[in-house]
Every structure is written in structure tokens, then in C-alpha cells.
C-alpha angles and dihedrals in degrees: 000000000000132000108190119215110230109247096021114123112258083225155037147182116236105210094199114209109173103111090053111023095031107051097037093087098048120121104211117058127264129216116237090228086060096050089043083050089054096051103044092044092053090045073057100051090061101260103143103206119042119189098209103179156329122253086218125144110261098236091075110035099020097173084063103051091106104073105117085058099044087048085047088052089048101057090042088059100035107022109214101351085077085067085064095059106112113233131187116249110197087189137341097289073068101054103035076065102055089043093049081058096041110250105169091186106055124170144215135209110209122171126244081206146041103236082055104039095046075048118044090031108016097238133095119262094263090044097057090068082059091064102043103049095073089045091053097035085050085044099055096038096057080052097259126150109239123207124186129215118200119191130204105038107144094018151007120210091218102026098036125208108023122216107254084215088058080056102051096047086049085049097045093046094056084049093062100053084061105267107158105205126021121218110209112197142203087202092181100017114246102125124116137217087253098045083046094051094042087050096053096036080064100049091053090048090051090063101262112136109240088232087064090062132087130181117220107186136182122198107224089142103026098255099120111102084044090063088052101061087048095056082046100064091038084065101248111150105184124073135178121221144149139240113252089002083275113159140067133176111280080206105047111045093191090071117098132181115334115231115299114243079221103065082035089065102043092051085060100039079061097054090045086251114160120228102157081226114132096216095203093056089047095046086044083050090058092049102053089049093050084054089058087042089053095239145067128282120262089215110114087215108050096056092039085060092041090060 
């Protein structure tokens, strides 16, 4: 039974970033048929948007080196509508291979601060923009849709609390280059619902339509679900989350587990929120994939239903 809250959207859109951003960070390897078995089982599950993977050099991200041949499992399973799946580009090698196989929705991480962004890029925070603006202008002109992530929105494991305005400026300047939608993450956590509501209150002021934000949460210290809801009344629509909680940052060790796609669900089940999202395919999901990890999913959810 739901209780809607008044003011609330009636809907929402569930990016869903497991397969990338949740199994970057893991420590055993993973089998591509396995990773191509998660995303096609979510697309089933009713998610509409998938994030499958990230063109980044393996030395960096290894448990994602094997992007060409998951893409290339996942034509041979869906056709085109592989060709749909969303994937992260770190530069334009990045790009040049999700283009050779067809992506028409690429990404790119930017940094909210400097210690991130020398980290996590190797570039200081004005230079990334330097490195972005030829991935995004290629993008858009071989007829690809471009997102852009921003970390460190709420907090920085080595600078602290970061200047929303910083955020903003980093956000508006991705916007300009022609990015479509903006990611804001709380890439360890430590954001709050007032911090969420005031950030967003400023975007809005600075001129950026709300339907070009998205919120990406992690739930270090169990905020998440309250930031949510106050995305929510500030009238964002589009949240990122994970299935079975899975994902970290390989860059930031504070971070834990970004927000499940389950508990995500079943908030919005709650509010009467549609998603179009059937919340048993997608626990059952969860669990199939932390059989394959080797332990059990982080997601509430997931283990209240398995009892």
C-alpha cells in the first residue's frame, strides 16, 4: 500500500549503474558472461537505462578491461539496442572505442574538486575541462548522446566540505560543452537532505533546467534515501542507483556502496512513485550476481525479502 506524499513527482527515471559503477571496484575478477547476464537481466527487469561499462585503460580500472567483448556480448544478445546502453568515456581513446562499436549515450567523470580531480584524472580541476571539451564536441558530432558525472559534490576525503558554488561552476561548465544530463554525486556519502535541497536550489538559480539533473548517492552513512526525498521535493526526477547496493569509488576508499536500486524501489513503491521497474526481478537479480561475488548483497531490501 502506498501514501503519496503531495508535491512529490508521480514519476521518476531509475539510471541504473551497477554493472559499471558497481563492479569497478571489486577485487576478484568477474567473467564477462556474467556482467553481460547482469545487464540484460536488469533491461529485463524493466530499468530503462543500463550503464554497461567504462572504455578505460585497464591499468586503472582492471575489472573493466573487458569492455570491447562485453559490448560484443551484448550485440550479439540484443542487436542494436546494445548500441543504447550508456558507457563511460575517461578521453577521447575512450571514446574513438565506444564509437568504433557504435554507443550512441557516452559519459564523462569530472571533479567538483582539485585533490579529485589530480587523483582520480590526473589533471587539475580547470584542466579537466580541457580534456573533456574535444570528447563531448566528437561525441555530439558522431550523433552520440553525452552525460556528465561530477564527484564530490557534498564532500572530499582529503579537502572536506566543497563549495556548492564550486559545484555549480564545474556543473555549468560541463553543460556548456553540450552535455545533456548532469550526474551530482555524492561520491562518499557524506551529503545531507539540506545540503541536497540548497544544491539544487542553486543550480536551478544559476539558469539549468531541473530535467537536466540527476542525483548518484552512496550510503556511507545511511543518508541516502533521505536525499532522495529531498531531491525529490526539489523536483529532480532522475536518480542514479545500483543493484544490490554493489560499487564504490577505486579512487576514494572512503566511499562505500552507492544507493541499491532495491531500497530505491521500494521507497518509491511507498510514495506511490512510479519507476516501471518490477522490484522482485530486479532482487532476484541481486541475488543471482552476489552468488557469483561470493557474498551477500548490501542492499536492505534484498535480505529483508530473502528472510
Amino acid at each position: 500500500m502506498s501514501t503519496p506524499i503531495a508535491g512529490l513527482p508521480e514519476r521518476i527515471t531509475i539510471y541504473e549503474v551497477g554493472p559499471r559503477d558497481g563492479l569497478q571496484n571489486e577485487s576478484a575478477p568477474i567473467p564477462t558472461e556474467v556482467k553481460a547476464g547482469l545487464v540484460t537481466r536488469l533491461l529485463d527487469a524493466g530499468l530503462p537505462v543500463v550503464e554497461a561499462t567504462s572504455f578505460v585503460h585497464p591499468r586503472w580500472v582492471p575489472q573493466l578491461a573487458d569492455a570491447g567483448e562485453l559490448l560484443d556480448a551484448l550485440t550479439a544478445h540484443l542487436g542494436d539496442a546494445a548500441r543504447d546502453l550508456p558507457v563511460l568515456v575517461p578521453n577521447e581513446r575512450g571514446l574513438d572505442r565506444a564509437l568504433e562499436r557504435g554507443c550512441r549515450h557516452v559519459a564523462v567523470f569530472g571533479s567538483a574538486t582539485q585533490t579529485f580531480a589530480q587523483r582520480n584524472l590526473n589533471r587539475s580541476w580547470d584542466s579537466q575541462f580541457a580534456m573533456f571539451a574535444p570528447v563531448v564536441e566528437r561525441a555530439l558530432a558522431a550523433g552520440a548522446d553525452v552525460r556528465a558525472y561530477v564527484s564530490m559534490c557534498f564532500g572530499d576525503p582529503w579537502e572536506g566540505a566543497v563549495d556548492p558554488d564550486r559545484v555549480v561552476e564545474t556543473g555549468q561548465r560541463l553543460l556548456a560543452m553540450g552535455a545533456t544530463q548532469l550526474s551530482l554525486g555524492d561520491t562518499i556519502g557524506v551529503g545531507t537532505a539540506g545540503q541536497v535541497g540548497d544544491l539544487v536550489g542553486r543550480f536551478v538559480a544559476a539558469g539549468t533546467p531541473l530535467e537536466a539533473l540527476a542525483l548518484h548517492f552512496h550510503d556511507t552513512y545511511g543518508q541516502a534515501l533521505a536525499n532522495v526525498l529531498a531531491g525529490l521535493h526539489a523536483g529532480v526526477t532522475t536518480y542514479d542507483a545500483s543493484a544490490g547496493g554493489l560499487g564504490g569509488c577505486p579512487y576514494a576508499r572512503s566511499a562505500t556502496g552507492n544507493l541499491a536500486t532495491e531500497d530505491l524501489l521500494w521507497f518509491c513503491r511507498g510514495l506511490g512513485i512510479e519507476t516501471g521497474v518490477d522490484l522482485d526481478a530486479v532482487v532476484a537479480t541481486s541475488r543471482w550476481v552476489a552468488g557469483h561475488l561470493g557474498r551477500p548483497s548490501p542492499s536492505a531490501v534484498v535480505r529483508a525479502l530473502a528472510d
